[in-house]
Each structure stands twice: as structure tokens, then as C-alpha cells.
C-alpha positions in Angstrom: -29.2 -9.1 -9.4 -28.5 -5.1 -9.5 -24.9 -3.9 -8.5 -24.8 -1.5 -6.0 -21.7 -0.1 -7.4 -21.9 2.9 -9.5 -22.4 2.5 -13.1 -21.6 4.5 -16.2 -21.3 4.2 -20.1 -17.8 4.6 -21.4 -17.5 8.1 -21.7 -18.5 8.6 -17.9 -15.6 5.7 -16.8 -13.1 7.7 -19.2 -13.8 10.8 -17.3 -13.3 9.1 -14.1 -10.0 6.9 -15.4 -8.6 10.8 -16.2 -8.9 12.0 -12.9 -8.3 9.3 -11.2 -4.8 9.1 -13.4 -3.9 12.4 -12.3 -3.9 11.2 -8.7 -2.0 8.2 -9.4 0.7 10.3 -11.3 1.2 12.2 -7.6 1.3 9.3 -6.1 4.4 7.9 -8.0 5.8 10.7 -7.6 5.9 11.0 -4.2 7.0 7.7 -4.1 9.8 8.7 -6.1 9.9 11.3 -3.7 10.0 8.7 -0.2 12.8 6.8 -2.2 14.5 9.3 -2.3 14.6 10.7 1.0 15.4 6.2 2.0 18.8 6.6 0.2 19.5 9.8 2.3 19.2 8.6 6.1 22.0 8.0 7.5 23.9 5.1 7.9 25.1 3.3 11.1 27.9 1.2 11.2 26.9 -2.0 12.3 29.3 -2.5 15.2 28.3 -6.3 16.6 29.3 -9.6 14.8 26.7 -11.5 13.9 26.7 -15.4 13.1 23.7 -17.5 11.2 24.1 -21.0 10.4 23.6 -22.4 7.0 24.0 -25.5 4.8 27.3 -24.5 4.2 28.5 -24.3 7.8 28.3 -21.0 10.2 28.5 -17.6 8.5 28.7 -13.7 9.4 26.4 -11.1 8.5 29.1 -9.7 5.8 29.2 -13.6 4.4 25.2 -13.0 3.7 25.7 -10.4 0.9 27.7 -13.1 -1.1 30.2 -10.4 -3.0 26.9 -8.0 -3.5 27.1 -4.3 -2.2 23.7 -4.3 -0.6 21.9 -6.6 1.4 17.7 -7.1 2.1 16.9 -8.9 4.8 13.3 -10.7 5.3 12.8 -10.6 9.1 10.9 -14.5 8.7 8.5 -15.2 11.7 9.3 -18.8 11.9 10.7 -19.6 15.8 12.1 -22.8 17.2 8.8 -23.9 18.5 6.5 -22.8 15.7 5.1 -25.6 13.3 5.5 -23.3 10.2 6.3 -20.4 9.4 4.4 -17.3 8.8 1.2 -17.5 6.7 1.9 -13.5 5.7 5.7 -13.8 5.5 5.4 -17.0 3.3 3.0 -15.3 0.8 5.6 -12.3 0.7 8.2 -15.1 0.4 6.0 -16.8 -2.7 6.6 -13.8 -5.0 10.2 -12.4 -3.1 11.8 -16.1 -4.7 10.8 -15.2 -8.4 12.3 -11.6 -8.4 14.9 -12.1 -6.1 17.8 -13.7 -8.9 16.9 -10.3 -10.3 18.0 -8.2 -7.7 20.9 -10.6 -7.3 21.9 -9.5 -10.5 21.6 -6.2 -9.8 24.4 -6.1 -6.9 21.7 -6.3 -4.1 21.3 -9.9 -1.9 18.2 -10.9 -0.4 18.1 -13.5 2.7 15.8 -14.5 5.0 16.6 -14.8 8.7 15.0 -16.6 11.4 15.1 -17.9 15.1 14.1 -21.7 14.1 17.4 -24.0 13.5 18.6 -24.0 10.6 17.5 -28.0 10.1 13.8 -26.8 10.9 14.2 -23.8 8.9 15.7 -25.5 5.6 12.7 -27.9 5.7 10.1 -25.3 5.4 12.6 -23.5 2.7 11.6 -27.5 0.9 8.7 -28.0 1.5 7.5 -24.1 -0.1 9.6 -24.8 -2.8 11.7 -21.4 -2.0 15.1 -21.3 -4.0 16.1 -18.1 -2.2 18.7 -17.8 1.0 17.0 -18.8 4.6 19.8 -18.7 7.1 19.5 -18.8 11.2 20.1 -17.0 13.6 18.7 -19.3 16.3 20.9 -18.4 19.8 21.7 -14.5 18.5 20.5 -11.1 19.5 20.0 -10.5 15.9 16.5 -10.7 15.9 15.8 -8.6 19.1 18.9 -6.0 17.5 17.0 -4.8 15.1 13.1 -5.2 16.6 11.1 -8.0 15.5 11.7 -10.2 18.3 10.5 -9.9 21.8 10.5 -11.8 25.0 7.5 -12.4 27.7 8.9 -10.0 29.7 9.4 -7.4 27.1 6.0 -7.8 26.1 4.6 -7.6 29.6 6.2 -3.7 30.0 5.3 -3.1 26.7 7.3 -3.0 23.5 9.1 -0.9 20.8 8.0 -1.8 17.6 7.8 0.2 14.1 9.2 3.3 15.8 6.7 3.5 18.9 6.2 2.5 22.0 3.5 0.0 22.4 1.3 0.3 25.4 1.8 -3.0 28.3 -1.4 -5.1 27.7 -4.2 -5.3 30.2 -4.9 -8.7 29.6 -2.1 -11.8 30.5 0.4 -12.5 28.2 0.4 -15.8 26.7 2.8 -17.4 25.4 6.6 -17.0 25.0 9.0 -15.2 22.8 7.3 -14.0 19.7 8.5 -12.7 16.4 6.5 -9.6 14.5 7.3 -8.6 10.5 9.7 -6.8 9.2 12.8 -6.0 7.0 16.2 -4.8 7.0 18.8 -3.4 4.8 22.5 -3.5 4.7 25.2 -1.8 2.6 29.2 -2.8 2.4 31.8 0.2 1.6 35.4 -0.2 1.5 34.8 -3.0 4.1 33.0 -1.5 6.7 29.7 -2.8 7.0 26.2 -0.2 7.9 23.2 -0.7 8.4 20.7 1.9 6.6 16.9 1.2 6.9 14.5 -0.8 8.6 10.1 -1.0 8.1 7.7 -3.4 9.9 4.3 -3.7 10.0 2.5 -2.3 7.1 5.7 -0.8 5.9 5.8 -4.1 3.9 2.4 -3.3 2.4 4.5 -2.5 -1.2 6.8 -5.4 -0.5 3.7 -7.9 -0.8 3.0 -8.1 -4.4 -0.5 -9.7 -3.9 -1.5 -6.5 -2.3 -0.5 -4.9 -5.7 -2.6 -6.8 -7.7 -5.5 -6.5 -5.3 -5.7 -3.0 -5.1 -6.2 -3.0 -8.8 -9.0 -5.7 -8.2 -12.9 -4.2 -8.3 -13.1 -4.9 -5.0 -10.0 -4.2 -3.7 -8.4 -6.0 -0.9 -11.6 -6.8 0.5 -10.3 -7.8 3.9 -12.6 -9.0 6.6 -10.2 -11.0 8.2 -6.4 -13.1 7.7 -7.4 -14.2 4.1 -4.6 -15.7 3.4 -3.0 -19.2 3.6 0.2 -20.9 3.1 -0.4 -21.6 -0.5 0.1 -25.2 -0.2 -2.9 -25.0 2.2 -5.5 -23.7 0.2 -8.4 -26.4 -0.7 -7.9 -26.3 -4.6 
């Protein structure tokens, strides 16, 4: 069977591979660039006390960076009445556990926080094999503080989310309170606690290192609908 993709001999891919380089050169840069301007936004003092409960007892949002400076927090979409958690947030979660003793190491903390009790929670943590901190905030605001979670209501009038205003839907709204993807960070100075950067949506494109290695695949992504699976899920 004949590709349909363009083909070349070597020389002709080399050609291509050069230019193509160039562009990804920008592109880095620039990315040094957005980096850049992340560590320059101002920070907000984080003025509300937060509380989570964990295997060790209840804890506050300063108790979550664990003597780090910095703290990343995985908004995980697993609620109270949800069977599992998130297919996307556990992939993100898959590669997250294997760097995140890394970044531990390097003076920045990541948890994840979600609405679910903190039994139902720590039994998903098991059964995904996760060795990372989950933590609750079942009962709290924090989740609807900082934008991922949103009631019936809310949803009926329309929502904030990702820094715009989403229209109120046409249809019914089903169900109740829903979570949506995201992540926060966090930063400790001489006590005072700020917060200093939020993303959602695809702003967690970069954070999903599948995506990486996809987009360096032949065929890319190659998306025609949610792909993905829990990986304990998939049939082989």
C-alpha cells in the first residue's frame, strides 16, 4: 500500500529537518521567553486559610509545601460522587509521580487536591500506584477559589473558567457540581504565603508528557476523540 505522506531521499528530509530546526529553535526561545514573563506576575497574598485532610490528620495550605519554598498544585477532578478519578488528570498524574521526587529536591512541592474524601481519594492514590501527595479538600471553597469547581447554578448563568467568561448553555444542565482541569502555584517568603499563577484547560498541554512524545510521533496526536484511558484500563 502507497503512503500518502510526502516522501523524499535523505538529502530532501535533511533540508526539511534544517528548516524545520530553525523554527523549533524560536520556539524554545519564546518559551524561555513565556517563562520568563510567569516569574514576573505578580503575586497575591493568599489571605484565606485553607484546610485538607490527609493520612496524617487535617493540614493547612502552608503544611502542603512540607519545608519547600514553592508549591504546584494538581487541580484532580475526582469529586465525592465520582467512581474514579479523571481519565486525563490520571495520565498527567502517571508521569507527574516519576519526576515529582525531582522537583522535591529542587525546593518545589507538588500535591494534588481534590473534593472526594480523603478515604475515597487515598484509595484511588492505591489503586494507580501513585507515590505522590493527594490531600482533600472535600467541605472547602478551595476548589471554587481558585476556578475549577463549579456548582449547577453557576453553570446555569454561565461560568468563569481559563480567564473568560463562558457563555449560559442553551440546553439543561445535567448533573451537579463539576470539577474542570487545572493547576496552581504557590510560593512562601519570610512566612507570608502568595499565590502566583494559575492555567486550565489546554494550559496543561506541556504539563502532559504523553502529548510530548506524541507530537514527535509521525502522526502526531492524531486525536479523533478521548483516546485515552486510565492505564489500568486499557485491554493489554
Amino acid at each position: 500500500m502507497m503512503t500518502m505522506h510526502a516522501t523524499g531521499n535523505r538529502e530532501e528530509w535533511l533540508a526539511a529537518r534544517r528548516e524545520l530546526l530553525a523554527e523549533e529553535k524560536a520556539h524554545t526561545r519564546q518559551g524561555d521567553e513565556l517563562a520568563r514573563k510567569r516569574m514576573e506576575l505578580p503575586w497575591v497574598k493568599v489571605e484565606k486559610s485553607y484546610s485538607f485532610e490527609t493520612g496524617e490528620g487535617s493540614v493547612t495550605l502552608a503544611d502542603l509545601f512540607r519545608g519547600r519554598s514553592q508549591l504546584l498544585v494538581q487541580h484532580f477532578m475526582l469529586g465525592p460522587d465520582a467512581e474514579a478519578g479523571c481519565p486525563a488528570c490520571s495520565a498527567i498524574a502517571d508521569g507527574l509521580d516519576g519526576f515529582a521526587t525531582h522537583l522535591a529536591n529542587h525546593d518545589v512541592m507538588v500535591t494534588a487536591v481534590a473534593r472526594a474524601p480523603f478515604a475515597q481519594l487515598e484509595s484511588y492514590r492505591e489503586r494507580m500506584g501513585w507515590r505522590y501527595p493527594f490531600v482533600s479538600s472535600f467541605g472547602t471553597d478551595f476548589n471554587a477559589d481558585f476556578g475549577v469547581t463549579f456548582t449547577k447554578e453557576q453553570r446555569e448563568a454561565g461560568v468563569e473558567y481559563n480567564y473568560r467568561r463562558e457563555p449560559a448553555p442553551s440546553a439543561p444542565v445535567k448533573g451537579g457540581t463539576i470539577d474542570r482541569p487545572g493547576i496552581s502555584a504557590f510560593v512562601l517568603q519570610d512566612g507570608e504565603l502568595f499565590h502566583t499563577y494559575s492555567a486550565y484547560g489546554r494550559g496543561l498541554d506541556g504539563l502532559w508528557g504523553a502529548y510530548q512524545w506524541l507530537d514527535r510521533a509521525p502522526l502526531g496526536r492524531n486525536e479523533q476523540d478521548f483516546w485515552w484511558r486510565r492505564r489500568d484500563e486499557y485491554p493489554v
